[in-house]
C-alpha positions as CSV (number, residue, x, y, z in Angstrom):
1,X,2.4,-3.4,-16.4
2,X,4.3,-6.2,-16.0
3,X,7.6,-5.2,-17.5
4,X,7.3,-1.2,-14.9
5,X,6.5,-4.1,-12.2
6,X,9.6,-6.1,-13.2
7,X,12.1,-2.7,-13.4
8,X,11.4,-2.1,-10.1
9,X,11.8,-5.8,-8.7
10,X,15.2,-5.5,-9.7
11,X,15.9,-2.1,-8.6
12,X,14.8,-3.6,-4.7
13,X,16.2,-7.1,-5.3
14,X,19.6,-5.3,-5.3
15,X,19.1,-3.0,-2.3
16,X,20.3,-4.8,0.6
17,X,18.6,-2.5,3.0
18,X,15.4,-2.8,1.4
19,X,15.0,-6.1,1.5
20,X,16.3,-6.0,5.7
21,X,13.2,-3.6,5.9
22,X,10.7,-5.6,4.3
23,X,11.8,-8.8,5.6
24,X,11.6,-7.0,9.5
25,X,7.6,-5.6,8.3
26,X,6.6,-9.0,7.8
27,X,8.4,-10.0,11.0
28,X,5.9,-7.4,13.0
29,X,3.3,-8.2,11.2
30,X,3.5,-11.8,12.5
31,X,4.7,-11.3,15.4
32,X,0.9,-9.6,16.4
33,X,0.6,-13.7,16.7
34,X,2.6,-13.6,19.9
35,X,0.2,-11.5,21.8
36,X,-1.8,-14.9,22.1
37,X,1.2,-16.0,23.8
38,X,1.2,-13.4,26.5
39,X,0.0,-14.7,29.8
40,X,0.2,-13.8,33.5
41,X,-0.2,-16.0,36.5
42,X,0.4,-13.9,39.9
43,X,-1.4,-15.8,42.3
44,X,-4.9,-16.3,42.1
45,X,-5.1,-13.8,39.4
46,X,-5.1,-15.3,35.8
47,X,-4.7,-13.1,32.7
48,X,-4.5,-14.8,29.3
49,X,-5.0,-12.0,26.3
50,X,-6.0,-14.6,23.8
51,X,-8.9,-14.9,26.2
52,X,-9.8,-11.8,26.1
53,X,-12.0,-11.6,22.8
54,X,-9.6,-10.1,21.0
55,X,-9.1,-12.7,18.6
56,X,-12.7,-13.1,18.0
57,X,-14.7,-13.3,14.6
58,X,-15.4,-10.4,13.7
59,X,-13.0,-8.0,16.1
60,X,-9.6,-9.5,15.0
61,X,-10.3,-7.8,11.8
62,X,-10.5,-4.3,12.9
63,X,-7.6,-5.3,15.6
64,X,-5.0,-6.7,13.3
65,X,-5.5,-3.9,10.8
66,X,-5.5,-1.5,13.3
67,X,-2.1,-2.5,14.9
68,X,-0.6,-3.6,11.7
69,X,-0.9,0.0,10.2
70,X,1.7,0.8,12.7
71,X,3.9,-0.7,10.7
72,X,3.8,0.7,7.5
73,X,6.6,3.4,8.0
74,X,8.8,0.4,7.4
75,X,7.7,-0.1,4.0
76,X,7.5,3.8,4.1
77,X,11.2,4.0,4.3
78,X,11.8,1.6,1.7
79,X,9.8,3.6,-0.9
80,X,11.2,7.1,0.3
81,X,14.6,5.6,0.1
82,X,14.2,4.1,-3.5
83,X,12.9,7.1,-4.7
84,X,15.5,8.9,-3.5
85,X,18.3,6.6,-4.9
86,X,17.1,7.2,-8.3
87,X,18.0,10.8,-8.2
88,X,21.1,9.8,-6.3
89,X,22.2,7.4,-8.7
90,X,20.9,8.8,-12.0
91,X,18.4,5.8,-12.8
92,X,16.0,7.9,-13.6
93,X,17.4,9.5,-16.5
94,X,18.8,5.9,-17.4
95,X,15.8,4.9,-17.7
96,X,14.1,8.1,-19.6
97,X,17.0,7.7,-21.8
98,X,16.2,3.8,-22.5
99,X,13.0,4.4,-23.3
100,X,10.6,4.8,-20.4
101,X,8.6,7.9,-20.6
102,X,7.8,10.0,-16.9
103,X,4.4,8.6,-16.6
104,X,5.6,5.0,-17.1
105,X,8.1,5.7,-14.3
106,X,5.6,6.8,-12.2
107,X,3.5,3.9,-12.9
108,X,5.9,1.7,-12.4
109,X,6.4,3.4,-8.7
110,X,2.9,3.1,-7.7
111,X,2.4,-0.6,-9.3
112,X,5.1,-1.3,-6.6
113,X,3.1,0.7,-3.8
114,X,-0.1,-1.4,-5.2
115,X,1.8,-4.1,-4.6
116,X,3.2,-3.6,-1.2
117,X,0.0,-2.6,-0.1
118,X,-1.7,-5.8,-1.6
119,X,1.1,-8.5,-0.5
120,X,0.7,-7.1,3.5
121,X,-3.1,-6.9,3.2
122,X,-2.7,-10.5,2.1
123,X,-0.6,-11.1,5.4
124,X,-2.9,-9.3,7.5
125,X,-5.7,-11.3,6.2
126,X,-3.8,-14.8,6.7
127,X,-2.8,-14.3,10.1
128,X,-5.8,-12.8,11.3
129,X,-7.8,-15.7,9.6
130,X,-5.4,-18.4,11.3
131,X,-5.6,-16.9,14.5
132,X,-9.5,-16.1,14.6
133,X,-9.7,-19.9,13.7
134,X,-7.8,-21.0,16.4
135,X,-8.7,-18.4,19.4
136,X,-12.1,-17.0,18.6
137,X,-15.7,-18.1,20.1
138,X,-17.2,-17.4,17.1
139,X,-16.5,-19.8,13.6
140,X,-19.7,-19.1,11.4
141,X,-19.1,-18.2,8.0
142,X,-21.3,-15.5,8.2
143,X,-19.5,-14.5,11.2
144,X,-16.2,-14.2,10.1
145,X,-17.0,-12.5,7.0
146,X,-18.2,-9.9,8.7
147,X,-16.1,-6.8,8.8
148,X,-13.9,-7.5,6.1
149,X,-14.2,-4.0,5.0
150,X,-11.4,-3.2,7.5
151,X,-9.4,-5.3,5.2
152,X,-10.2,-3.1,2.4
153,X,-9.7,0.4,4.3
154,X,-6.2,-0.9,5.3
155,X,-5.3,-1.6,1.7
156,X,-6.6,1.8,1.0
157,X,-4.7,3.7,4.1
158,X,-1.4,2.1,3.2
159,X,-1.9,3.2,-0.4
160,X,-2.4,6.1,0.3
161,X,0.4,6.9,2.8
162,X,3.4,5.1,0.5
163,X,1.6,7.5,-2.1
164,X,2.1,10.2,0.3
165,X,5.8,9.2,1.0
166,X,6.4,8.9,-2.9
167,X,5.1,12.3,-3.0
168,X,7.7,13.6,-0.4
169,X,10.7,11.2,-2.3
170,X,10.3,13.1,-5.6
171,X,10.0,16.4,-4.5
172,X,12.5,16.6,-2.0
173,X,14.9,14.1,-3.3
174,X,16.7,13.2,-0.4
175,X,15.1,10.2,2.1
176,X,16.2,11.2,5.4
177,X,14.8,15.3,4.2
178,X,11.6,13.6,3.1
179,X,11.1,11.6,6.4
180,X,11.6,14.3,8.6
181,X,9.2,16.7,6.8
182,X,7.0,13.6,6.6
183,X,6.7,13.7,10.6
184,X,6.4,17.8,10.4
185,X,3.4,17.4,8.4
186,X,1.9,15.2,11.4
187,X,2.6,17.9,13.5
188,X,1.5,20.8,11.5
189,X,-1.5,19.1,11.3
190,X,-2.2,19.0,14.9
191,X,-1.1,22.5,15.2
192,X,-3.5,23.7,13.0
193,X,-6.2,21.6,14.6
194,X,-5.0,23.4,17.8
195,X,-5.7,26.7,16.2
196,X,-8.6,25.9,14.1
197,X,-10.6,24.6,17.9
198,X,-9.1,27.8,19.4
199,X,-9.6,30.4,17.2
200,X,-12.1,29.7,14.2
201,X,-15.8,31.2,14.3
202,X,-18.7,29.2,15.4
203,X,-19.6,28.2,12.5
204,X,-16.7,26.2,11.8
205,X,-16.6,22.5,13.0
206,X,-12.7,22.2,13.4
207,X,-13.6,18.3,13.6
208,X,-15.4,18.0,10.1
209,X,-12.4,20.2,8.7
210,X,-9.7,18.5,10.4
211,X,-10.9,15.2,9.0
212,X,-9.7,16.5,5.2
213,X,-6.7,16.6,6.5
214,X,-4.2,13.5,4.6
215,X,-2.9,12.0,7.2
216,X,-5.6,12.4,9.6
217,X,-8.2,11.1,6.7
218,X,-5.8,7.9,6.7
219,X,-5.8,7.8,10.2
220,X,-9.7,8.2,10.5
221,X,-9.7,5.1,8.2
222,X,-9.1,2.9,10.8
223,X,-10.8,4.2,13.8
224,X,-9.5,2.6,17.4
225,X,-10.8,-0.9,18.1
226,X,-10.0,-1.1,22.0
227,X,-13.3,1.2,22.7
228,X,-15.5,-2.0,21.5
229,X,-14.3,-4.6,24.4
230,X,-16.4,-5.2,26.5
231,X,-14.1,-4.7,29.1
232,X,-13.4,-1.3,28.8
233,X,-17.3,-0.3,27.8
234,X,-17.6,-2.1,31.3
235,X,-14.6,-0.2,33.0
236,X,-16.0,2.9,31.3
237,X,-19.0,2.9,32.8
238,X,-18.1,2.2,36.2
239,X,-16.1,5.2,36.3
240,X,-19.1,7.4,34.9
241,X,-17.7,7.9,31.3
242,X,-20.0,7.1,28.0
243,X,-18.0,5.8,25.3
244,X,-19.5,7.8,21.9
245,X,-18.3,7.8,18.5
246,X,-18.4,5.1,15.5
247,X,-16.1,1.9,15.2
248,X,-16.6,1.2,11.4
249,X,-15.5,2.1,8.8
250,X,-16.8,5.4,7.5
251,X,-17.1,5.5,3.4
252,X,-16.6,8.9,3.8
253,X,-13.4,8.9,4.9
254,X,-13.0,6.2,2.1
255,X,-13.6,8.6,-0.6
256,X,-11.8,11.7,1.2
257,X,-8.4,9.3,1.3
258,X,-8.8,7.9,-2.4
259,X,-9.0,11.5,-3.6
260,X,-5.9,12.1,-2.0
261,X,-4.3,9.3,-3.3
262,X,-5.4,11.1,-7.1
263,X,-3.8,14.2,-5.5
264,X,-0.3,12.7,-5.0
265,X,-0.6,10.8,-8.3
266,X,-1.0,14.1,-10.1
267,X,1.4,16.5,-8.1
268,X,4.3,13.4,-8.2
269,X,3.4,13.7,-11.8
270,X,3.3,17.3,-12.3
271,X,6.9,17.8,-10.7
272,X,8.1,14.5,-12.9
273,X,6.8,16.6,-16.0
274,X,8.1,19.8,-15.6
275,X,11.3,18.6,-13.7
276,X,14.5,18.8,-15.8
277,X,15.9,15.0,-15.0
C-alpha cells in the first residue's frame, strides 16, 4: 500500500496544476473561517453571523460539511485530470510494463482518493473544532461530540464522487470530455426525475427511486443544514410554511452511496481489464 501510495505522490508532486488546485481547496476550505468575520452595522441594525448559531456545538458540524462539499470538484479535477494524463502520457503502460499489474494501478488510484478524502475530512474537522471552540454557546464534551456522523458521511460523499470522477477519467480518457459528461449526468438525472414525477404510475414513488440515483444518493448524504436555524423555522412559520423532512444523516443513504462506490470500483476495473493499454 505504501509503495501504490508513493507512485502516485510523485506522479502529483510533479504536476504543477495539481498542486495549484489542491493548494486553492484548502484555501476554501478555510476560508469558511471568514464568515465569522462577516458583519454589518447600518444604523441601529446589528448583524454579526458568528452570532447567529451557526458556529454552535453541534450545528457547525453539519454546516461545515455541508458547505465544504462544495468544494470537492476541485479535488475532482485533479483526479480526472491525472487520470487522464496517464493515457496521455503513456504511464500507464510504463507502469504495467514495470511491473504493476491493473488492479494494483487501480488501487493505487483510489488509495489516493482515500486519501484526499481523509486529509480534507481532517481539515473540516480542525476548523470546525477551532471555530465551535471559539464562537459556539455550547462547549460540553458530550455536546460537541454529537453529530460527528456528518463527519463520517462527508468522508463517504467525497469518496464516492472522486470514485465517480475516476470512473468518468478511465473510460473516457480525456479530462475536459469527462468533466463535461460529469455535469450531463447531473442533469440527466434531474430530467429523469422530471419524467419519472410526470409520467410514472401511481405506484411509483419518483422520490424513493430518485434517491438511487449516484449523485443524488451523495447529495442526500448531506441533507441542508439552514432548515434547522431557528431563524428560519421562526421566519417559516410566520409566513404559514411548515418546515418537514429529516436533517440527519440517513444510514440509508449511507449504504446506497457505499454500494456505488463498489460499483465504480468494479466498472473502472472491468474497463482496466479488458482495455488494451
Amino acid at each position: 500500500m505504501k509503495r501504490l501510495f508513493l507512485i502516485e505522490f510523485e506522479k502529483l508532486s510533479a504536476n504543477r496544476s495539481s498542486r495549484i488546485l489542491i493548494g486553492a481547496y484548502l484555501i476554501l476550505l478555510t476560508s469558511i473561517a471568514l464568515v465569522a468575520a462577516i458583519r454589518f452595522d447600518i444604523g441601529p441594525v446589528k448583524f454579526h453571523i458568528a452570532e447567529q448559531g451557526i458556529f454552535n456545538f453541534p450545528y457547525i458540524w453539519h454546516f461545515n460539511t455541508f458547505i465544504g462539499a462544495w468544494f470537492k470538484i476541485f479535488l475532482a479535477v485533479v483526479i480526472v485530470s491525472m487520470t487522464a494524463n496517464e493515457y496521455s502520457n503513456k504511464t500507464i503502460k510504463q507502469n504495467l510494463i514495470d511491473g504493476l499489474s491493473k488492479r494494483e494501478f487501480l488501487h493505487s488510484k483510489w488509495i489516493l482518493i482515500l486519501v484526499f478524502s481523509g486529509i480534507s475530512t481532517l481539515f473540516i474537522f480542525s476548523v470546525s473544532l477551532i471555530l465551535g471552540i471559539i464562537y459556539s454557546d455550547y462547549n460540553e464534551f458530550s455536546i460537541i461530540i454529537k453529530d460527528l456522523e456528518f463527519l463520517f458521511a462527508y468522508f463517504i460523499k467525497l469518496t464516492a464522487f472522486f470514485g465517480f470522477c475516476l470512473f468518468l477519467g478511465t473510460a473516457i480518457k480525456r479530462s475536459a470530455f469527462a468533466l463535461g459528461f460529469l455535469g450531463i449526468w447531473q442533469a440527466l438525472e434531474g430530467i429523469c426525475y422530471g419524467m419519472l414525477k410526470w409520467k410514472s404510475p401511481a405506484w411509483i414513488d419518483a422520490e424513493t427511486v430518485f434517491r438511487f440515483f449516484p449523485l443524488n444518493a451523495m447529495s442526500n448524504l448531506i441533507p441542508e443544514p439552514f432548515s434547522r436555524l431557528s431563524a428560519v423555522r421562526t421566519l417559516a412559520n410566520q409566513i404559514g410554511e411548515n418546515i418537514t423532512g429529516s436533517n440527519q444523516v440517513q444510514w440509508l443513504d449511507v449504504c446506497i452511496v457505499l454500494v456505488w462506490c463498489f460499483i465504480f470500483y468494479s466498472l473502472t476495473y472491468r474497463l482496466l481489464k479488458r482495455r488494451d493499454l
